[in-house]
VOMAR-571852 format. One line per field, with one value per residue: residue in three letters; x, z, y of N, C-alpha, C in turn. Coordinates in nm, 2 decimals, padded with zeros to 4 digits. Each point is the difference from the previous one (the first is absolute). Layout:
<romis>
resn (ALA ...)
n.u (X ...)
n.w (Z ...)
n.v (Y ...)
ca.u (X ...)
ca.w (Z ...)
ca.v (Y ...)
c.u (X ...)
c.w (Z ...)
c.v (Y ...)
</romis>
This chain:
<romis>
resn (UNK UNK UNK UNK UNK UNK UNK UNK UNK UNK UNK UNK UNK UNK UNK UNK UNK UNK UNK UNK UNK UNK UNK UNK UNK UNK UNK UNK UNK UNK UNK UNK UNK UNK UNK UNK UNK UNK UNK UNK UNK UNK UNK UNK UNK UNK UNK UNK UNK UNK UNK UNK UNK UNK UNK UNK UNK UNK UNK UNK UNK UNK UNK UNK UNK UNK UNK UNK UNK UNK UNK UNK UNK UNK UNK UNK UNK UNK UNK UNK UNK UNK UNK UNK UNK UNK UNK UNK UNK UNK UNK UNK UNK UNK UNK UNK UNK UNK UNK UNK UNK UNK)
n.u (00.08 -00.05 00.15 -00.13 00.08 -00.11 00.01 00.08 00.13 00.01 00.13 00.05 00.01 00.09 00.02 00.00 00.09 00.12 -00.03 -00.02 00.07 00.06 00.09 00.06 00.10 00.04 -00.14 -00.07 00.03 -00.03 00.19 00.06 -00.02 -00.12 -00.03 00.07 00.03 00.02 00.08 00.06 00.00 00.05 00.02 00.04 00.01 00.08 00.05 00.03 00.04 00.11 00.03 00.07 00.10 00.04 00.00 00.09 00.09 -00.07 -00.06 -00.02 -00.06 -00.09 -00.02 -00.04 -00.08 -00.02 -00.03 -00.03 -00.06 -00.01 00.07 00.11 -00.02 00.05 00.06 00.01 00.11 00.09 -00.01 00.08 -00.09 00.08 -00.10 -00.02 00.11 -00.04 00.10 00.03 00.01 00.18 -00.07 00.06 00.13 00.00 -00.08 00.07 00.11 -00.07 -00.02 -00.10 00.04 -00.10)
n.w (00.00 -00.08 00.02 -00.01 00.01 -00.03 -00.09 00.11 -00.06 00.09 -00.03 00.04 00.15 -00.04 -00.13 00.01 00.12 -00.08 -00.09 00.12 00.05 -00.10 00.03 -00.05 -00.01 -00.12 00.03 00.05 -00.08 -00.12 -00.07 -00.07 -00.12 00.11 -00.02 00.11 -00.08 -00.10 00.12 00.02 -00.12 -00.02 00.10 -00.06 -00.10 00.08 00.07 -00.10 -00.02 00.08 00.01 -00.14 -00.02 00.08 -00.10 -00.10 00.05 00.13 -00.04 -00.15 00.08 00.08 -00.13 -00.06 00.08 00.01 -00.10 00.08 00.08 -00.09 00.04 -00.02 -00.14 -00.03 00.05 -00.11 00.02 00.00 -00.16 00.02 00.08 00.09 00.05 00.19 00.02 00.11 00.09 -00.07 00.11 -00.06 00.04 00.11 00.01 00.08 -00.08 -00.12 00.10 00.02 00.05 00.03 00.09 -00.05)
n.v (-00.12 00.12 00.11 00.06 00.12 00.09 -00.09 -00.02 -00.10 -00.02 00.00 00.11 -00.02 00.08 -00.06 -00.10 00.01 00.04 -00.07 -00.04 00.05 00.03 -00.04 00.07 -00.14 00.03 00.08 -00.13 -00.09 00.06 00.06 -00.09 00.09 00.01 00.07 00.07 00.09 -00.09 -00.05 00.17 00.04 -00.16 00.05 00.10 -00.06 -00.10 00.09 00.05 -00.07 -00.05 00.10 -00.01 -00.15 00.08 00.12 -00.03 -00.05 00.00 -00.14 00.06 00.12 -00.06 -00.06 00.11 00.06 -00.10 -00.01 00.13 -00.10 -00.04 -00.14 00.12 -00.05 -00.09 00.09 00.04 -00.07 00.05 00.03 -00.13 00.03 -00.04 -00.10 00.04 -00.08 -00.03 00.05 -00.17 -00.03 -00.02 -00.12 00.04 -00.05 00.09 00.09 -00.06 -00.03 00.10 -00.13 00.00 00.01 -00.09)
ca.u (-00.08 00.11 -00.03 00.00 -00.03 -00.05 -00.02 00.14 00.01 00.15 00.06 00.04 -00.07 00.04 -00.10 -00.15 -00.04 -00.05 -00.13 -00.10 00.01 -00.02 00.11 00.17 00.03 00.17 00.01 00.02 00.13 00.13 00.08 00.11 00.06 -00.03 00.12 -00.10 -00.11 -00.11 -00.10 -00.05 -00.11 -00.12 -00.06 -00.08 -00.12 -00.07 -00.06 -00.13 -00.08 -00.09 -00.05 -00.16 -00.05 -00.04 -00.12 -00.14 00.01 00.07 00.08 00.16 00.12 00.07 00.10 00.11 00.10 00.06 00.17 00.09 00.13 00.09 00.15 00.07 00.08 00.16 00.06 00.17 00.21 00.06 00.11 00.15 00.02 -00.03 -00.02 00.12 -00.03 00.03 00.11 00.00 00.16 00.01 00.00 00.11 00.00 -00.03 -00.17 -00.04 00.04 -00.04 -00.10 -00.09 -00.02 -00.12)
ca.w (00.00 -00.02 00.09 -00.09 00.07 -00.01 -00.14 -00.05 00.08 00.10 00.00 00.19 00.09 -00.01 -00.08 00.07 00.10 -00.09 -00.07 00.10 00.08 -00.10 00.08 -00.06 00.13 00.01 00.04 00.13 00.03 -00.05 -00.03 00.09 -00.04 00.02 00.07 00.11 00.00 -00.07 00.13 00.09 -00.09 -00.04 00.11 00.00 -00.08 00.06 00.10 -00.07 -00.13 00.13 00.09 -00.10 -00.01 00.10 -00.02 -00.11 -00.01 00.14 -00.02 -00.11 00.07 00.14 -00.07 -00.06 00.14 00.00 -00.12 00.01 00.13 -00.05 00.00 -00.16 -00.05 00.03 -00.09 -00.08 00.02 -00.10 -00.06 00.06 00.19 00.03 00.14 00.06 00.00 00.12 00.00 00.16 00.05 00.08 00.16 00.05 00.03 00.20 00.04 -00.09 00.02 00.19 00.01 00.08 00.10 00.12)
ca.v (00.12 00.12 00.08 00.16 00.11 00.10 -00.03 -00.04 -00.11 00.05 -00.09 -00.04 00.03 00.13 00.12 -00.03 00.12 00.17 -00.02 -00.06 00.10 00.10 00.07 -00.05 -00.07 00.08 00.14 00.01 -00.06 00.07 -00.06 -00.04 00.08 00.09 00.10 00.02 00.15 -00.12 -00.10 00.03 00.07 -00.09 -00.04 00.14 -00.01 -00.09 00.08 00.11 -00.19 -00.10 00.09 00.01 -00.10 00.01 00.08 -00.05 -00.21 -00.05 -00.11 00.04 00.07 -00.10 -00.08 00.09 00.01 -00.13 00.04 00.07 -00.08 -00.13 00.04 00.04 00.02 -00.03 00.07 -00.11 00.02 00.10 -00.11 -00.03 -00.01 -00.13 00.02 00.04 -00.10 -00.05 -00.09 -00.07 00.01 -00.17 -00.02 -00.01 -00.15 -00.06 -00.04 -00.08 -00.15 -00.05 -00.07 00.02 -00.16 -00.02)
c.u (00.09 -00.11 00.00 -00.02 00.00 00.01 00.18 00.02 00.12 00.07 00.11 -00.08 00.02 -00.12 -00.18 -00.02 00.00 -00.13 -00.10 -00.01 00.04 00.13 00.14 00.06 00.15 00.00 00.00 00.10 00.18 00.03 00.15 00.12 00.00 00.12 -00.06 -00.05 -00.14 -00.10 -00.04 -00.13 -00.12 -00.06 -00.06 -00.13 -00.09 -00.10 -00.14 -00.10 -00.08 -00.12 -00.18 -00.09 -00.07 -00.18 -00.15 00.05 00.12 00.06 00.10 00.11 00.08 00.08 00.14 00.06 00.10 00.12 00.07 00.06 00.07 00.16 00.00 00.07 00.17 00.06 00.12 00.07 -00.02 00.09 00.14 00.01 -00.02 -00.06 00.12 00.00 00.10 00.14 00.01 00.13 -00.04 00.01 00.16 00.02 -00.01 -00.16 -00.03 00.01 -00.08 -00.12 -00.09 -00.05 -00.11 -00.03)
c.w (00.00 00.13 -00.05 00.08 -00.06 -00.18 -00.02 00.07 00.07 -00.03 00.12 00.09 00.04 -00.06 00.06 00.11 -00.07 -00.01 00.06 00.10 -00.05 00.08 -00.05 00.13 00.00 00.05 00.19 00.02 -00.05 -00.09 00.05 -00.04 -00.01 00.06 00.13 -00.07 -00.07 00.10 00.06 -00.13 00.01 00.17 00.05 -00.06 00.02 00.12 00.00 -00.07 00.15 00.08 -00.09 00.04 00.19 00.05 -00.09 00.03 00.13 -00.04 -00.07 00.08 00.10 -00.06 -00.08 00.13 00.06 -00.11 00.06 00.12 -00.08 00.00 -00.17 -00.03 -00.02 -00.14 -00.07 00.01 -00.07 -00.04 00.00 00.12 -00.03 00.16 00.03 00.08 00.12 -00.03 00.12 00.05 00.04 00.16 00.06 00.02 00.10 00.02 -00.10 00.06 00.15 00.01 00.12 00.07 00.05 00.06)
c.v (00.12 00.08 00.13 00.08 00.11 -00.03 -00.04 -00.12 00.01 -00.14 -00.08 00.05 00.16 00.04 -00.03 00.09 00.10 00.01 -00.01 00.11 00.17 00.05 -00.04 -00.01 00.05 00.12 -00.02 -00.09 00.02 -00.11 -00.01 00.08 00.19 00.14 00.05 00.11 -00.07 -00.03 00.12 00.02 -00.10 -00.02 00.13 -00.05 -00.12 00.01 00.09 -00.10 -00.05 00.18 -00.01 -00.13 -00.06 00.02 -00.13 -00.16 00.00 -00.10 -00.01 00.07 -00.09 -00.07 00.06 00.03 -00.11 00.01 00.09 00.02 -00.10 00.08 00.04 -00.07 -00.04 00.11 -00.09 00.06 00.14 -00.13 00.07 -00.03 -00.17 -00.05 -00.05 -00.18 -00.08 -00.09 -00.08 -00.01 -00.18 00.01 00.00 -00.15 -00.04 -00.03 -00.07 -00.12 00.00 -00.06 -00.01 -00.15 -00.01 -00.06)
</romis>
């Protein structure tokens, strides 16, 4: 059975909330490439979007409200950085060889 919303067929579960709820989910949740002056603009605007959707659909808003506690976003490397990566040190030979009697 196809699932139509509003005369379109959503093909991931993304597009079905769009569509179902009338609310772009990148504007309360972002991207991962965002710049901060970007996050501070799209959350300005998400703000003014939830204050409307408050007014005419309580349940859309409680939910968009919900996206916009979600953790952000993993921002990417700057390329060339490499992660920073734990050195182990060999055990000394005195606590390597001490055995425990029980």
């Amino acid at each position: 059975m196809k699932t139509i919303v509003a005369g379109r067929e959503p093909v991931t579960c993304t597009e079905f909330i769009e569509l179902a709820l009338g609310i772009d989910l990148e504007l309360f949740i972002g991207t991962a490439a965002e710049s901060p002056m970007d996050r501070t603009a799209r959350l300005d605007v998400a703000h003014e979007v939830l204050a409307e959707l408050q007014e005419s659909d309580p349940e859309t808003a409680a939910y968009a409200e919900s996206l916009l506690r979600t953790l952000p976003l993993k921002q990417p490397r700057p390329s060339g950085r490499r992660p920073r990566r734990t050195v182990r040190r060999p055990v000394s030979d005195c606590t390597a060889r001490t055995a425990v009697a029980a």
